[in-house]
C-alpha positions in Angstrom: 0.0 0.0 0.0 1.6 3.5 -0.8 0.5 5.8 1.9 1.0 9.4 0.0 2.0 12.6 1.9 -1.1 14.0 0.8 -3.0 11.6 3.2 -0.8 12.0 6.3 -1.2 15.5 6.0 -5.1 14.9 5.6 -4.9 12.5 8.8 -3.1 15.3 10.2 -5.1 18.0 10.1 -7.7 16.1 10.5 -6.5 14.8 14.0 -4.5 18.2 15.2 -5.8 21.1 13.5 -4.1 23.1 10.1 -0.6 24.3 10.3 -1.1 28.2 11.2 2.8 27.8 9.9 2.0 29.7 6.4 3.6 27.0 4.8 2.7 26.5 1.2 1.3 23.3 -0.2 4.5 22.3 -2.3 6.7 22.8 1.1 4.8 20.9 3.6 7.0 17.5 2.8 9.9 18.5 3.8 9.0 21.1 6.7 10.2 19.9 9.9 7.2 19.1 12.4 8.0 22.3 14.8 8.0 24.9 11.9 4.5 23.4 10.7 3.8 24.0 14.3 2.9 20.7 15.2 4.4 19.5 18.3 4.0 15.9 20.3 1.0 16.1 21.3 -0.3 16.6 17.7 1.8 14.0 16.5 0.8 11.5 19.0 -3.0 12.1 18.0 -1.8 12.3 14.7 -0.2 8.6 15.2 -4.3 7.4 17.3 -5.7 8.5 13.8 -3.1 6.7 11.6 -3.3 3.3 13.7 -7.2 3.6 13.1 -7.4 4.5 9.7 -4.6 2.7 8.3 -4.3 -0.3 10.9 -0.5 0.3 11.8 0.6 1.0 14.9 3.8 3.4 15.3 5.5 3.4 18.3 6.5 6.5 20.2 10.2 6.2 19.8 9.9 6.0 16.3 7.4 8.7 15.8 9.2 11.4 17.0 11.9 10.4 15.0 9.9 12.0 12.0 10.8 15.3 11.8 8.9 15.9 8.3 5.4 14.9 7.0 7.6 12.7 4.3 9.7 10.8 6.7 6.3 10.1 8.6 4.6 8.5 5.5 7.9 6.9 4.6 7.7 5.4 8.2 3.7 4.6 7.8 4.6 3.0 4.4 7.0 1.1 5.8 4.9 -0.2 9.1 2.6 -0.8 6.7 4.5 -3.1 4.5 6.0 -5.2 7.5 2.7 -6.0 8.6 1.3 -7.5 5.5 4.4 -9.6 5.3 
């Protein structure tokens, strides 16, 4: 399954608000989690939303590893792909 950046940032906002960041569309990849103005509490509702709608479950350590929407889907993808294995 390829679990876009498009959809984590859905699941996202969604599950912690919009980014009041100012961030354009075509940056939010790449922008690290605290410039996006997201911080762990976000992320950890972010991660309650992610287990439900996706069915993978990301553990703490490695979630705040992500620093960037696109290293969060990477990781998703990748929890994703170990459990259908």
């Amino acid at each position: 399954m390829n679990i876009t950046v498009d959809e984590i940032r859905r699941v996202i906002v969604a599950s912690a608000g919009a980014s009041e960041s100012g961030v354009a569309d075509a940056d939010f990849a790449d922008t690290s989690f605290d410039a996006l103005g997201y911080e762990s509490l976000a992320l950890m509702e972010t991660a309650t939303a992610i287990e439900s709608e996706f069915g993978v479950l990301i553990p703490d350590e490695l979630l705040f590893e992500a620093r960037t929407p696109r290293e969060l889907a990477e990781l998703v993808r990748s929890a994703k792909e170990a459990t259908a294995a």
